[in-house]
C-alpha positions as CSV (number, residue, x, y, z in Angstrom):
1,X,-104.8,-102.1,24.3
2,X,-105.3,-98.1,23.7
3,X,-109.3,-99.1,24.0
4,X,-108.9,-100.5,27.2
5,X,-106.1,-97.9,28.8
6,X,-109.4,-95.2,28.1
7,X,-111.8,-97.5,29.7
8,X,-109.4,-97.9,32.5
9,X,-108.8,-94.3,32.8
10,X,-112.7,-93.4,33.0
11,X,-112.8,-95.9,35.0
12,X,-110.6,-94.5,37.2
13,X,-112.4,-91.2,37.0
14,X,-115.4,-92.0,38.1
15,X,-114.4,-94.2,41.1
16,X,-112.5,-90.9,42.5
17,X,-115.6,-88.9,41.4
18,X,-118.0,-91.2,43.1
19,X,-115.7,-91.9,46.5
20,X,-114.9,-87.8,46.5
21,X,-118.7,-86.5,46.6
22,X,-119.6,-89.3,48.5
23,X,-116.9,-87.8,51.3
24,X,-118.8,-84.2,50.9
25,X,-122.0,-85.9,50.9
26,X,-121.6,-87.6,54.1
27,X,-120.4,-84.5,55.7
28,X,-122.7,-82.0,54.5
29,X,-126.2,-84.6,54.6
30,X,-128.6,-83.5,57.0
31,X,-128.3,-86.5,60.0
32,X,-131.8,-85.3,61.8
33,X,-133.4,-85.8,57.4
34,X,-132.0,-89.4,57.3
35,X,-132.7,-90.3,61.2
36,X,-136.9,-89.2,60.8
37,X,-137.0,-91.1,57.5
38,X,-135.0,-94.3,58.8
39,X,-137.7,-94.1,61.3
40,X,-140.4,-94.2,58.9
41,X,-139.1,-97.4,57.6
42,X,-137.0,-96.0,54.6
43,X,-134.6,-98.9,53.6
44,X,-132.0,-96.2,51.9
45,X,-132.5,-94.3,55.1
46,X,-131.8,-96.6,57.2
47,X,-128.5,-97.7,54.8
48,X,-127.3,-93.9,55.1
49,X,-127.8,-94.2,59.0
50,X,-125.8,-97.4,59.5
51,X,-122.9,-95.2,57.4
52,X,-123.3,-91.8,59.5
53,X,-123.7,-93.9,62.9
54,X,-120.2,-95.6,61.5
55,X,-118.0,-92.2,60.9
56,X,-114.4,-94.6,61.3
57,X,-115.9,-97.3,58.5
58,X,-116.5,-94.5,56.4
59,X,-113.9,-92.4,56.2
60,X,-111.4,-95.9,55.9
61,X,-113.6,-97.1,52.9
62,X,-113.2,-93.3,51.5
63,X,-109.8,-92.6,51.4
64,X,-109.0,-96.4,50.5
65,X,-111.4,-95.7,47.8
66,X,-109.6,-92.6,46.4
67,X,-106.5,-93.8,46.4
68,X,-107.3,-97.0,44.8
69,X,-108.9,-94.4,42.0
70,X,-106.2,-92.8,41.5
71,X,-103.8,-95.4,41.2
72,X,-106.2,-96.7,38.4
73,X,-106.4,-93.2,36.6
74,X,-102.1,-92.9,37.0
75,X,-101.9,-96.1,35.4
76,X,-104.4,-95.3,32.6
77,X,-102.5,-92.2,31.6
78,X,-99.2,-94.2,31.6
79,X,-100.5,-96.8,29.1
80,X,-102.4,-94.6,27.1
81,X,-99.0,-92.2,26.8
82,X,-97.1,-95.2,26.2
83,X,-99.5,-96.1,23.3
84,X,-100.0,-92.8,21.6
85,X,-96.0,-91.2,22.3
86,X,-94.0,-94.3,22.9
87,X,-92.4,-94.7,26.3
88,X,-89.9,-92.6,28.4
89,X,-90.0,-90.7,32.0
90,X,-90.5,-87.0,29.6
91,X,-93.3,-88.8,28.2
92,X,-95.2,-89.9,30.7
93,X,-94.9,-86.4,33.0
94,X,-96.3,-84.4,29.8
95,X,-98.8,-86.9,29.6
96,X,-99.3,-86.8,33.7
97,X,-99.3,-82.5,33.1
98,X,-101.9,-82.8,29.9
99,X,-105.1,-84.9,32.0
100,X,-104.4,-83.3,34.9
101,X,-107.0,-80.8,34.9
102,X,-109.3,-83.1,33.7
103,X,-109.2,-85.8,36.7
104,X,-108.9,-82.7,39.2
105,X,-112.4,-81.0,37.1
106,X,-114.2,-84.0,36.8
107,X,-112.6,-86.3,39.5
108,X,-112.7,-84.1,41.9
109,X,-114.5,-80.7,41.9
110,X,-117.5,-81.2,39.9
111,X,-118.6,-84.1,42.0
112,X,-117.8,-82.6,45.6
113,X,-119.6,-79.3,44.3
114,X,-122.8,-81.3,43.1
115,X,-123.0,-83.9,46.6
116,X,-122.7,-80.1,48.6
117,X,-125.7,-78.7,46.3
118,X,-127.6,-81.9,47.3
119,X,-125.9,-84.2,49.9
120,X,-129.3,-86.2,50.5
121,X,-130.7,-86.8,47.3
122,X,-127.0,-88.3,45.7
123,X,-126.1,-90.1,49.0
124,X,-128.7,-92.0,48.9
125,X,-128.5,-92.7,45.3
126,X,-124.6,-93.9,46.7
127,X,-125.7,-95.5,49.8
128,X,-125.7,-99.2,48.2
129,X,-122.5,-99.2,46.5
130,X,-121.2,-97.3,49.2
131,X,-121.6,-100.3,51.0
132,X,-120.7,-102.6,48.9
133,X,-117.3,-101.0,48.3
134,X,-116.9,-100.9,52.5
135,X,-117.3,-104.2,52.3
136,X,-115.0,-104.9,49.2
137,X,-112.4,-102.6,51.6
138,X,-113.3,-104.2,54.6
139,X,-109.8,-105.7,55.1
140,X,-107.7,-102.1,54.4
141,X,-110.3,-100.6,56.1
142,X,-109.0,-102.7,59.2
143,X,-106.1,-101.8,59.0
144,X,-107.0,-98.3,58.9
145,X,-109.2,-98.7,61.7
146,X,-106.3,-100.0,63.7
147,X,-104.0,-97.6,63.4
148,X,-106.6,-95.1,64.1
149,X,-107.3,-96.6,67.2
150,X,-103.2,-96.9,67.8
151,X,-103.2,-92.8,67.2
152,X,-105.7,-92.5,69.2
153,X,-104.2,-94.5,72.1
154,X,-100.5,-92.3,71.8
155,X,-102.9,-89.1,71.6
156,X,-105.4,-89.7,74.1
157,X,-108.2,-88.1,72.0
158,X,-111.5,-90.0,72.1
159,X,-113.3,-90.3,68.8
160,X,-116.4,-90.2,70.9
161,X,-115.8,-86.3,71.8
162,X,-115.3,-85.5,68.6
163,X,-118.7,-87.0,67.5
164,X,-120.5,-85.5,69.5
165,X,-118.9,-82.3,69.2
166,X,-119.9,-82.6,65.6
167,X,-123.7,-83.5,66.8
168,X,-123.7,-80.4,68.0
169,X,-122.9,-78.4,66.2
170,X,-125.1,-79.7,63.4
171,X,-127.9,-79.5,66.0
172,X,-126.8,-76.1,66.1
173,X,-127.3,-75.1,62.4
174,X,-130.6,-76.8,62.2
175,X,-131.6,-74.2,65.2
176,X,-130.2,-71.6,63.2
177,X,-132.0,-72.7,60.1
178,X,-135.5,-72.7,62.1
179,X,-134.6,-68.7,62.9
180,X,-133.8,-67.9,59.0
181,X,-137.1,-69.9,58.2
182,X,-139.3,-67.6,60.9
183,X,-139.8,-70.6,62.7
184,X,-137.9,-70.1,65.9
185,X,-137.4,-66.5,67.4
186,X,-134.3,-64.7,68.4
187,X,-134.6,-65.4,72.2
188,X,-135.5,-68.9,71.7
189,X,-132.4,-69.2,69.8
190,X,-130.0,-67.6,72.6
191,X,-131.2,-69.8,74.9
192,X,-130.7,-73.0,72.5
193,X,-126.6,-71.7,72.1
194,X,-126.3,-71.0,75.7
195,X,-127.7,-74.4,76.5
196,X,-124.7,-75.8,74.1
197,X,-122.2,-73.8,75.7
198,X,-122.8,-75.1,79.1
199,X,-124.2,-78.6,78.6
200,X,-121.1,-80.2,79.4
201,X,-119.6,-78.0,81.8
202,X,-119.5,-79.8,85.2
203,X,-121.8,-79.0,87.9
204,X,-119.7,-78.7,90.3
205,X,-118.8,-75.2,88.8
206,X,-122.6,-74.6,89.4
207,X,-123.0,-76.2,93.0
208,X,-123.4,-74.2,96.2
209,X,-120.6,-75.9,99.1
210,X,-122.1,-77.3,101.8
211,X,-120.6,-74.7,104.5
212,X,-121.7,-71.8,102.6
213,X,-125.7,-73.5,102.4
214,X,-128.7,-71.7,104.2
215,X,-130.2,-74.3,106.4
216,X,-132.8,-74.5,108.8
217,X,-133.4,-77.2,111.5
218,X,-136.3,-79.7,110.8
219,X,-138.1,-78.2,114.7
220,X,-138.2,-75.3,113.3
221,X,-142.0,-73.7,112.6
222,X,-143.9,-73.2,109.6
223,X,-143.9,-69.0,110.8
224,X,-139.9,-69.6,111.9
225,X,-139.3,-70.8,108.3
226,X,-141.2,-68.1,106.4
227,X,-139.2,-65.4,108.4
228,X,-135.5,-67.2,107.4
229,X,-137.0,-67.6,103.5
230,X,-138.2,-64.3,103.8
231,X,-135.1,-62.7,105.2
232,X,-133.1,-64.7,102.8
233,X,-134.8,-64.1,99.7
234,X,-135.1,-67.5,99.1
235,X,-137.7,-69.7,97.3
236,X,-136.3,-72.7,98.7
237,X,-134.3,-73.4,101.4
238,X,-132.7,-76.6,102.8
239,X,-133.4,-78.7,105.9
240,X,-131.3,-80.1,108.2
241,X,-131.3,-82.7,110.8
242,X,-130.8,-80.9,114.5
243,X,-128.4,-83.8,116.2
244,X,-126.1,-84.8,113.1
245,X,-126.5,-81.5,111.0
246,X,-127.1,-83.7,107.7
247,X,-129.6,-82.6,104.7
248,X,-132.8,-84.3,105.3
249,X,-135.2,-82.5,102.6
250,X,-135.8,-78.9,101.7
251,X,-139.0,-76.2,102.1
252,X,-140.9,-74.9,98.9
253,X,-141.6,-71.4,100.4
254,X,-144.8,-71.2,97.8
255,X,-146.0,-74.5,99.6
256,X,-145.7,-72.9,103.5
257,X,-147.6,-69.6,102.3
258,X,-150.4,-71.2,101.0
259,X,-151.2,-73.6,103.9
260,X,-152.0,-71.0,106.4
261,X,-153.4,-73.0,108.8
262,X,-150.7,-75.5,109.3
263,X,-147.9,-75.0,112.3
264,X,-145.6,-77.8,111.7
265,X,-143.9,-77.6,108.3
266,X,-143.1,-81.4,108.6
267,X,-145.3,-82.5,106.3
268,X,-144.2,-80.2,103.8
269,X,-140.4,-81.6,103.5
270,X,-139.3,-82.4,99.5
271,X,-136.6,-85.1,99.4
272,X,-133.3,-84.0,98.2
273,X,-132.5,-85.6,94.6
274,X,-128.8,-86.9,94.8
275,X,-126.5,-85.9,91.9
276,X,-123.5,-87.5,91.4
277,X,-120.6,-85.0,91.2
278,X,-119.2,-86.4,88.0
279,X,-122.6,-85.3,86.1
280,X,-122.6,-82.6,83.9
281,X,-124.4,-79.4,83.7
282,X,-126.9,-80.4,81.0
283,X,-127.7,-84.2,82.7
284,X,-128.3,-82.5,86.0
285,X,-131.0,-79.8,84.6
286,X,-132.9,-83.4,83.2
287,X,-132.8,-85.1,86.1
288,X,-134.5,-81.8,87.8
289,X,-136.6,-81.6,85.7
290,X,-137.6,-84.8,85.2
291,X,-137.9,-85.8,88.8
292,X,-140.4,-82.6,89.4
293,X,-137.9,-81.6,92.2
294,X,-136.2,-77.9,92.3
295,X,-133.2,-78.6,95.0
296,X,-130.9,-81.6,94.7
297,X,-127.6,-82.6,97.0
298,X,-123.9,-83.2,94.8
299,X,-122.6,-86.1,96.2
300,X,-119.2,-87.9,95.5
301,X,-118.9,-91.4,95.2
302,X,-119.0,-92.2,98.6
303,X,-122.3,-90.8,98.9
304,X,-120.9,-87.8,101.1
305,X,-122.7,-84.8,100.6
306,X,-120.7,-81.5,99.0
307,X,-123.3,-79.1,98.8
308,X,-126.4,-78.3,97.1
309,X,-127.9,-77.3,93.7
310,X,-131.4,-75.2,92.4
311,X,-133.1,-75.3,89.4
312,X,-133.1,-71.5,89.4
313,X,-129.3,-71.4,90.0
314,X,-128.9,-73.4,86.3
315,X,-131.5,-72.0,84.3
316,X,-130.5,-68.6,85.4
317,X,-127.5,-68.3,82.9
318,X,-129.6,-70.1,80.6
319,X,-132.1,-67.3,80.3
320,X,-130.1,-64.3,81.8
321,X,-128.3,-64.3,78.0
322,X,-125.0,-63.6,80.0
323,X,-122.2,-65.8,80.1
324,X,-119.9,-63.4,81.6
325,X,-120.3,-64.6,85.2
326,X,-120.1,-68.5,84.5
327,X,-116.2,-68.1,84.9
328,X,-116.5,-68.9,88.3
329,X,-119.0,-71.2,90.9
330,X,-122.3,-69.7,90.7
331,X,-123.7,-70.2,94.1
332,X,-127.4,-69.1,94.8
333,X,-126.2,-66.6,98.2
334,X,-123.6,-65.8,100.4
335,X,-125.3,-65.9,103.6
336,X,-123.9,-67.3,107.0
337,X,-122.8,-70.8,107.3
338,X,-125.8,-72.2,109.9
339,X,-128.8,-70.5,110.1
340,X,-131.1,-72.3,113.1
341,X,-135.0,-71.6,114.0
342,X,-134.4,-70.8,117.9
């Protein structure tokens, strides 16, 4: 009995060691390391990236894990107290006092300490019985995983924000590593944090209203539009239609210099990309950039038009290295509401 209350008990010890690094691990691993090898066709890779993709499942099979450790390790040191000094309550709260150090040492802070040396390496060493155990759990981890979502429900907090708040700022430290390495510079840096600071600001705060636009009519002439850019100080300017006053394109200012010879400035019109007013700050610099285009209309989701945004109006915080003025709408002027070509 006494031989198998120790085997119990290091049982015990090594369940809570192996469930308690694996929690450090999992938090500490480099997720950008596992996601380039699970590319490769790494099988433990692609285990570890099942887990990390899975945050709810493993966190459930964790703390179901500990505490089914520790309720082996409590009821080693009961029988092995009740072997070696009899029974009684004094007995077995000496007994409780005397190991524990020892679960806490080697239980607990020896194996978090050595997963936080090398999360990668001993996760994926883990990764399989991980798994199995998740699977072994799979019915308290349910239950876990339901009352979760119950919490979440009364609270309102979306798992999914907090995800990705952790993304990034583990994208974040792996920028900050590149800089420490020599790899990435100072500025390149700044402009990486400020990008993560506004990404998912919405960019409406961003957005020029329609009223306070520059326009000019689509009659006007290619000279007619180089004065208004000109007096403006603009590189683009929008377009409107002269008999319902709606956006029909905008002028590249670069594109009107350079063809001398034209007089019309017709051919020249850019189509406005539409941006839906629910995007974000970071989605709407992609789609810019994507679509080649440097001027794009906010619409809502009627398709009504509430003003305008400029490439140069969003990268500008970006690589000003000044966040003081994003407070409030950054609009690209202030100028009168119409401005026509007569």
């Amino acid at each position: 009995m006494i031989l198998f209350a120790i085997l119990l008990l290091f049982g015990g010890l090594a369940l809570s060691a192996f469930f308690s690094g694996s929690e450090t691990g999992f938090y500490r691993a480099s997720r950008l390391r596992i996601v380039m090898d699970a590319m490769q066709g790494d099988r433990v890779s692609r285990r570890m990236l099942y887990l990390t993709n899975r945050p709810p499942l493993f966190v459930a099979t964790a703390l179901v894990g500990n505490n089914t450790a520790n309720y082996i390790t409590s009821l080693a040191v009961v029988l092995i107290s009740k072997q070696v000094l009899g029974g009684g309550t004094v007995t077995e709260v000496a007994a409780s006092i005397f190991f524990s150090p020892l679960v806490f040492v080697y239980g607990e802070l020896m194996p978090k300490n050595l997963f936080y040396q090398a999360p990668n390496f001993l996760l994926r060493l883990a990764s399989r019985w991980f798994l199995f155990f998740a699977f072994l759990f799979a019915p308290l981890s349910a239950l876990l995983w339901l009352l979760g979502r119950m919490l979440e429900w009364f609270v309102g907090q979306s798992p999914e924000k907090v995800r990705l708040a952790l993304a990034r700022k583990e994208l974040q430290d792996v920028f900050e590593e590149g800089q420490s390495a020599g790899i990435l510079h100072p500025t390149q840096l700044q402009l990486a944090q400020n990008f993560f600071m506004l990404a998912t600001r919405p960019v409406l705060q961003s957005m020029t209203p329609l009223a306070r636009v520059p326009k000019i009519h689509r009659d006007a002439t290619r000279r007619e539009a180089l004065e208004r850019a000109n007096k403006l100080k603009m590189t683009e300017i929008a377009v409107v239609d002269e008999r319902d006053q709606g956006l029909v394109g905008y002028l590249k200012t670069v594109e009107l210099v350079i063809n001398d010879q034209a007089s019309s400035m017709t051919k020249f019109l850019n189509p406005l990309l539409e941006i839906s007013a629910s995007e974000s700050y970071g989605e709407a610099i992609m789609q810019l950039q994507s679509s080649g285009e440097s001027m794009a209309k906010i619409v809502d989701q009627t398709g009504n038009c509430l003003g305008i945004i400029t490439l140069d109006a969003l990268m500008s915080p970006l690589l000003g290295g000044s966040l003081s003025s994003l407070h409030g709408p950054t609009t690209t002027t202030d100028f009168p509401v119409d401005i026509q070509a007569t």
